[in-house]
Every structure is written in structure tokens, then in C-alpha cells.
C-alpha positions in Angstrom: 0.0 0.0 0.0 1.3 3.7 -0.8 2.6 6.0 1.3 1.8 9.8 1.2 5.1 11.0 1.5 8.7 10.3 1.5 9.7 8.7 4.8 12.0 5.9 5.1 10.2 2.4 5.8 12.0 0.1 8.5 10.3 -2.5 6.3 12.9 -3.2 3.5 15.2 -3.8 6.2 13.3 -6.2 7.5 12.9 -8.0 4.6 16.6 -8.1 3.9 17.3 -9.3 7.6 14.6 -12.4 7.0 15.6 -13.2 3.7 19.4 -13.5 4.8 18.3 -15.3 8.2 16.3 -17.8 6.1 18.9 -18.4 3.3 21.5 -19.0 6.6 18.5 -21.7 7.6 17.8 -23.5 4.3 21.6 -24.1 3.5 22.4 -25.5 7.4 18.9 -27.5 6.5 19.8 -29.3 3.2 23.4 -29.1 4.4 22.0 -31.2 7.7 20.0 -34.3 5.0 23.1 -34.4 3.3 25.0 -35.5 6.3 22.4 -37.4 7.8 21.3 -39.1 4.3 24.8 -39.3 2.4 27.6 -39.5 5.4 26.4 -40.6 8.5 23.4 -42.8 6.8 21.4 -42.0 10.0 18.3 -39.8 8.8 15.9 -40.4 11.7 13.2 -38.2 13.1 14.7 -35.1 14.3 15.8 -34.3 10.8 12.3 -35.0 9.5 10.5 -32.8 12.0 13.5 -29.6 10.9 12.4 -29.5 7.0 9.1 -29.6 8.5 10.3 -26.9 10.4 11.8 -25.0 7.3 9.0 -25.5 5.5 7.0 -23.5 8.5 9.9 -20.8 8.5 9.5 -20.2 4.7 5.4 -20.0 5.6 6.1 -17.7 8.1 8.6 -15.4 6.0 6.1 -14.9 2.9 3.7 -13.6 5.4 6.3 -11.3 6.3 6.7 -10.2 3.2 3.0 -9.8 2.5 3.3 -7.4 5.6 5.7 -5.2 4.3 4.0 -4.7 1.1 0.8 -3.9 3.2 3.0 -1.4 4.7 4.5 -2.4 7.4 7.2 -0.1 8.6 5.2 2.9 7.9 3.3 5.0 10.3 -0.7 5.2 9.8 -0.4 9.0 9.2 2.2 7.6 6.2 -0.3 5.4 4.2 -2.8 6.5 1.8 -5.3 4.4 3.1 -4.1 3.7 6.9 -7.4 2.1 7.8 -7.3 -0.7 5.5 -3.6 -1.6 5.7 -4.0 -1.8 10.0 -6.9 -4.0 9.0 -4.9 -6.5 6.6 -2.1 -6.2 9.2 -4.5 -7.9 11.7 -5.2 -10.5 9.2 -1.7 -11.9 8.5 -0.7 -10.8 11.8 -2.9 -13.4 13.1 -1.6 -16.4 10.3 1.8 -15.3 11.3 1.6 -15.9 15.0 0.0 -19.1 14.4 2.9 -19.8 12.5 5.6 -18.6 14.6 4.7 -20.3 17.9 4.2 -23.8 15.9 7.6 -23.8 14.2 9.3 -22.7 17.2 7.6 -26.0 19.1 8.9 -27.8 16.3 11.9 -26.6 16.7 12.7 -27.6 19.8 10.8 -30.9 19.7 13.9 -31.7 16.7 16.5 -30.6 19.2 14.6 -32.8 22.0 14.9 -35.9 19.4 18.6 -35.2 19.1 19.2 -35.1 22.3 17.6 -38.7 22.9 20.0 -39.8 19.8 22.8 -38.9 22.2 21.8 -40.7 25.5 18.3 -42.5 25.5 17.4 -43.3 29.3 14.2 -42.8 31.2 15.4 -40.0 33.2 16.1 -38.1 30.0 13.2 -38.9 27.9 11.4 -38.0 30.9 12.7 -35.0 31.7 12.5 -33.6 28.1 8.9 -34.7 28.3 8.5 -32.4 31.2 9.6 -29.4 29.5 8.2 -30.2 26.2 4.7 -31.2 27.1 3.4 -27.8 28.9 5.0 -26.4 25.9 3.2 -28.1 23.5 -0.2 -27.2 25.7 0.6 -23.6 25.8 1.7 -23.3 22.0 -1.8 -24.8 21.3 -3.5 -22.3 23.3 -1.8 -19.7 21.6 -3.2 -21.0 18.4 -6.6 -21.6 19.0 -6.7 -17.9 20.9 -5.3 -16.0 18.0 -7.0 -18.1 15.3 -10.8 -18.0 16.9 -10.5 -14.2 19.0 -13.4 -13.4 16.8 -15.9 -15.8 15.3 -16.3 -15.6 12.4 -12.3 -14.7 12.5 -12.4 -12.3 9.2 -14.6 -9.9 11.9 -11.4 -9.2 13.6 -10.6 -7.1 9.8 -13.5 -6.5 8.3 -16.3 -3.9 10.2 -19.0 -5.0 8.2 -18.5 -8.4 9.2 -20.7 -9.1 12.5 -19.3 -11.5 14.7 -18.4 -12.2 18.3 -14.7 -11.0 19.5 -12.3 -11.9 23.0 -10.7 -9.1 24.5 -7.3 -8.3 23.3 -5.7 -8.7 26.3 -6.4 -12.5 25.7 -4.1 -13.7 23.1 -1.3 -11.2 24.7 -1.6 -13.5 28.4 -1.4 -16.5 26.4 1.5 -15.5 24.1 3.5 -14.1 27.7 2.6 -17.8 28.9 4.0 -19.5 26.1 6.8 -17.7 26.1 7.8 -18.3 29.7 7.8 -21.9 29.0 9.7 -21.7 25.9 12.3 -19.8 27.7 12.5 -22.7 30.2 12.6 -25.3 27.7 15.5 -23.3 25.6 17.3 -23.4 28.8 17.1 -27.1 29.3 17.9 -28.1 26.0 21.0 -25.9 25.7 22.3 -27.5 29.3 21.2 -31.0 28.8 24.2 -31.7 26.0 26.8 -31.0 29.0 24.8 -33.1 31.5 24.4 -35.9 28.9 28.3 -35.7 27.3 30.1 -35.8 30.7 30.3 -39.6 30.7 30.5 -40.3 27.0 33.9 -41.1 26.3 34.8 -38.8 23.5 37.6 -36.5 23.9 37.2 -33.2 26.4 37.4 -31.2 23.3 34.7 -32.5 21.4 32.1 -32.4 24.6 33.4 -28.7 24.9 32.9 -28.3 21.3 29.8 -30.3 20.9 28.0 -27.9 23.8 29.3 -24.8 22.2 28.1 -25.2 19.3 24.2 -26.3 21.0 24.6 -23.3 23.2 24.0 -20.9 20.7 20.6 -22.0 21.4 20.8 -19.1 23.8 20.6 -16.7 21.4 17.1 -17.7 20.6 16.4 -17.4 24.1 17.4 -14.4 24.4 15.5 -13.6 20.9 12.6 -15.2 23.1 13.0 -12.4 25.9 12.5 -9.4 23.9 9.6 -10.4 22.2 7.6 -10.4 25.5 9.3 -6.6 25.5 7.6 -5.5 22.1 4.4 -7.8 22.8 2.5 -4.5 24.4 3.2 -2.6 20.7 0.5 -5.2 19.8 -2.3 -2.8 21.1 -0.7 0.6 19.8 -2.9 2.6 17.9 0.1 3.3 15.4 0.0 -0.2 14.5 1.1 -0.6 11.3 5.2 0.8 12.5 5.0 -0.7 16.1 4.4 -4.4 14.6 7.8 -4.4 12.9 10.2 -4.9 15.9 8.0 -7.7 17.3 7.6 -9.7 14.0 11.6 -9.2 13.5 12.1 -10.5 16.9 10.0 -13.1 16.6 11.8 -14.6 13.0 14.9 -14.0 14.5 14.4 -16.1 17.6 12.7 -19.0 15.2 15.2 -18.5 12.6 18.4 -18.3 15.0 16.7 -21.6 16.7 16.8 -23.3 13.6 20.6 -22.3 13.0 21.2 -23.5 16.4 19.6 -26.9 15.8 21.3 -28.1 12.8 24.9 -26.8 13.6 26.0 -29.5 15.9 24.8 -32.0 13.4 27.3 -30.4 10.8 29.7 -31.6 12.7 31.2 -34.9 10.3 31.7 -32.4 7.5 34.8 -31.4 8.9 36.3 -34.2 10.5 37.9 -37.3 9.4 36.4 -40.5 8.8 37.2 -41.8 12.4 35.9 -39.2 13.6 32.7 -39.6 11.8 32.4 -42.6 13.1 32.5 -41.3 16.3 29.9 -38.9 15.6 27.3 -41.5 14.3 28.0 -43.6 17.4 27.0 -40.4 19.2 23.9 -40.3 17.3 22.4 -43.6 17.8 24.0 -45.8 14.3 25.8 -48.7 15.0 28.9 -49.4 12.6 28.6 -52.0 10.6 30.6 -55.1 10.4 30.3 -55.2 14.3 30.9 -58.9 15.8 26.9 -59.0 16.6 26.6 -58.8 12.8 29.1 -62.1 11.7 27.5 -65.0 12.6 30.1 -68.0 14.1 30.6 -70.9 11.7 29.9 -69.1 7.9 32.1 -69.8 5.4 35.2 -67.2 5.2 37.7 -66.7 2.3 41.6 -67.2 2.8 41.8 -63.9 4.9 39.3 -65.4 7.8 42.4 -65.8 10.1 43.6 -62.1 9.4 40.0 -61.2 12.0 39.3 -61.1 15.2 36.4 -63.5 15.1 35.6 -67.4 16.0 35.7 -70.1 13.8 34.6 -73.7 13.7 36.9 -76.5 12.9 35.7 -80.6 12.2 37.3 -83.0 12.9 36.4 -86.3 11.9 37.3 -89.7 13.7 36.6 -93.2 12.9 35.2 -95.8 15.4 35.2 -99.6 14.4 31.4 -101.6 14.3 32.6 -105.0 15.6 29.7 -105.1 17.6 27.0 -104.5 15.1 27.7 -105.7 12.2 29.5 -109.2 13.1 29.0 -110.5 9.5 31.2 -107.8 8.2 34.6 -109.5 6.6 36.2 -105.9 6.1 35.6 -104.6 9.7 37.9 -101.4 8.7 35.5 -100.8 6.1 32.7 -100.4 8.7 32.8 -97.4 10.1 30.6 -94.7 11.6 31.7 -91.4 10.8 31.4 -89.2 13.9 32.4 -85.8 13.8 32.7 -83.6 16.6 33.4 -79.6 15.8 35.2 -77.2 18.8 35.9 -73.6 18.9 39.4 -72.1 18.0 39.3 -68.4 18.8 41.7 -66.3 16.7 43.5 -63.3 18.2 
């Protein structure tokens, strides 16, 4: 939508800050299936549940977009027609919260996933349950408030449209509620790697550089904490400039969340193959060619003795039948074969 006069939109900025904060997450996302697909052969859920997770990001950025060419950035007194651009920003507004707060669950369900790839035991799983499921409740709540404040929802845009609407002060409370426990499960998830790597043994670099790289995690939290600062602008009455800051907080803590998640899972692309093998112990593949795997007694070429593995040797012995066969005249002839096999380890 047009503005009236001359003044510099914060809006173009924000579109360059999302576009380069989504390219950062699609390249660390296909750079993640390669890894998991191609190196590590260990695609498992957490990977699926992130390019589900892009594929919300990407959503969430097109509505952004959509925003800005509304006229977003701009102050109402700025547009030519400052009524209907507020009232368009309340539509997508209200798609991109729904959005947001989903893709940011999802985000940190992946990371929860991981962090069962690394250690799976009850206390763990439970823990992460803890955290995740009042989470999950709240993120629901969010979406059902914002996506049915007015009923029919297109009254919440349109004034002609009657209908029956919540209070504003609604969908704020639950969005500060949601938040507060996605704060608390950021925290978790960024200090579980060090609680869960302390008796792995890998070397004290890669634990140090394993929960380094998961820690940047923190940034989203911290992403997390000034949103609940701009959630107030929500109710200005110069809505259409006040929404900018909260909407580019809110993609950069889902975006930088993203970033964080996939980083540590980068990590075989620059190490050597023993390494890598290390890494996709870490993340729950077993090597093949592990003595579970070679079953005692198969047939082995010329190199058999060259392994570390059991193998079965006959040996065949002759007894005489004097007894039952007396009319025999070639006794040596008659023979049983028994053959009795035994172990020979090879070291």
C-alpha cells in the first residue's frame, strides 16, 4: 500500500534481515540431509520434524513479506489508506503468530529428538517430556486464541462483518505464557548436552565443542526475551510501524533456533572418517561389520584368520562296528563317521 510521503520504511530492512536469516536456515537444512542421508546414513526423526520446520519458517517469512508490502514499517499518518492496511495487518498478523509459535515448538521438539539420539534413558526422555509437554499445551492455546479471538475470524478485519470477539488482552496473556515456557525449555535443551556428554567417552574437546556449538541456542532465548518486550506494541494505535520490531524478533528467535539446531549435526563435514564414526555412534548408528553382525561358523575366504572373530573347525574320527555288524569281513570298512566340531578363537 502507498505512502503519502517520502519517509524511510523500516520495512525493506526487514525484509533483507529475514531473507538473509532464512537463506542462513535453508543451506544449514539441506546441508544437515546431506549428512544425515549421504555421510552418517542416519536420517531419523529429528531431521524430518526440521524441514518440516523450514518449511513453517518459509510460511512464516512470505507472510512477512506480504506485511511489508501492506506497509508495514510505515506509520498510519504515512499510508494513503491507513485504515485498511491496519486492518490486513490484523489479518496476516494473526496467520503469522500461528505460525511462529508452531515452528518454534517444532523446533525444539527436533532438538529434544537429538538429544535422545545422544543418550536415551528414562530420566532423560522423561525430563525432556517435562519441558516439552506444557509447551506443547501452551503453544496450542496460543493458536486456537489467535485463530478464533473473533468468530467468524475475518470480523477481527472487516467492520462489516458481524461477529463475536475476546478481548485483546487475551491472546497477549497467552503469548507471555507460552513464552515463559519456551524460555524454560530453551534453557534445558541448551544444558542437557553437557549433563548428557560428561560420561560419554569422546575426547574433552569435542564435549566442549559439541556444547558450544548447542549453546547458541541461547541466542534464541534471548530472541525469546525481547519479544515479551515489544508484545505491548500489539495494542498501539500506530500499529502498522509498532508491529515491525516484534515480528523481527519473533523470526529471528525461530530462525536463530533453527541455525542452532542443525549446527551441531554439521559436525562430520569437517572431521575425518574416524571421527565420523564417532559422531554417528553419538547419534544412535551402530557401525557395521560389528561382531553382533558375523554369525560364528559361515564360510570365510583365505583372509578369515587375518579377523578377530571365532571359527569352527571338524574334525572327523573313525570308530570300528565289531559289535554291530559281526558279519562284516572288512571290519575297517565299517565305520561310523562321527564328527565332533570345537571352537578355535583367533586373536
Amino acid at each position: 500500500m502507498a505512502a503519502t510521503n517520502q519517509h524511510v520504511s523500516s520495512g525493506p530492512a526487514t525484509t533483507a534481515v529475514t531473507s538473509i536469516l532464512l537463506g542462513i536456515g535453508a543451506i544449514l537444512v539441506a546441508l544437515r540431509c546431506y549428512v544425515r542421508l549421504l555421510m552418517t546414513k542416519n536420517f531419523g526423526w529429528d531431521d524430518g520434524i526440521m524441514v518440516f520446520t523450514l518449511g513453517v519458517l518459509i510460511a512464516g517469512d512470505v507472510v512477512i513479506f506480504k506485511m511489508v508490502a501492506i506497509g508495514a514499517g510505515y506509520h498510519l499518518t504515512e499510508l494513503a489508506d491507513p485504515e485498511a492496511a491496519a486492518l490486513l495487518l490484523l489479518k496476516w498478523n494473526s496467520v503469522y503468530q500461528a505460525l511462529n509459535v508452531i515452528g518454534a515448538f517444532f523446533t525444539k521438539l527436533s532438538i529434544g529428538i537429538f538429544l535422545l539420539r545422544l543418550k536415551n534413558s528414562k530420566n532423560i526422555r522423561v525430563t525432556i517430556w517435562i519441558f516439552l509437554t506444557p509447551l506443547a499445551l501452551s503453544t496450542l492455546v496460543v493458536v486456537f486464541t489467535v485463530l478464533l479471538q473473533c468468530i467468524p475470524l475475518d470480523a477481527l478485519w472487516t467492520p462489516t462483518t458481524e461477529g463475536r470477539c475476546i478481548s485483546q488482552n487475551v491472546p497477549l496473556t497467552a503469548s507471555y505464557v507460552q513464552s515463559g515456557f519456551a524460555i524454560l525449555a530453551d534453557l534445558f535443551l541448551t544444558a542437557s548436552p553437557i549433563a548428557i556428554l560428561w560420561n560419554i567417552k569422546i575426547s574433552r574437546s569435542k564435549k566442549v565443542g559439541i556444547c558450544g556449538l548447542m549453546s547458541l541456542g541461547l541466542m534464541a532465548t534471548i530472541a525469546n526475551a525481547l519479544r515479551n518486550a515489544y508484545i505491548p506494541n500489539l495494542t498501539e494505535s500506530d500499529f502498522t510501524y509498532t508491529i515491525v520490531p516484534i515480528v523481527l524478533v519473533a523470526d529471528l528467535e525461530f530462525s536463530l533456533a533453527v541455525i542452532a539446531a542443525c549446527i551441531p549435526t554439521l559436525m562430520p563435514l569437517f572431521k575425518k572418517q574416524k571421527d565420523r564414526m564417532t559422531y554417528s555412534k553419538m547419534s544412535g548408528k551402530q557401525a557395521s561389520g560389528s561382531p553382533s553382525q558375523n554369525h560364528i561358523g559361515s564360510n570365510r575366504g583365505p583372509a578369515a584368520h587375518t579377523q578377530d572373530f571365532s571359527t569352527v573347525t571338524t574334525v572327523s574320527q573313525g570308530y570300528p562296528l565289531h559289535d554291530l555288524n559281526d558279519n562284516c569281513n572288512d571290519k575297517d570298512k565299517a565305520r561310523i563317521m562321527l564328527q565332533q566340531s570345537y571352537t578355535v578363537e583367533r586373536t
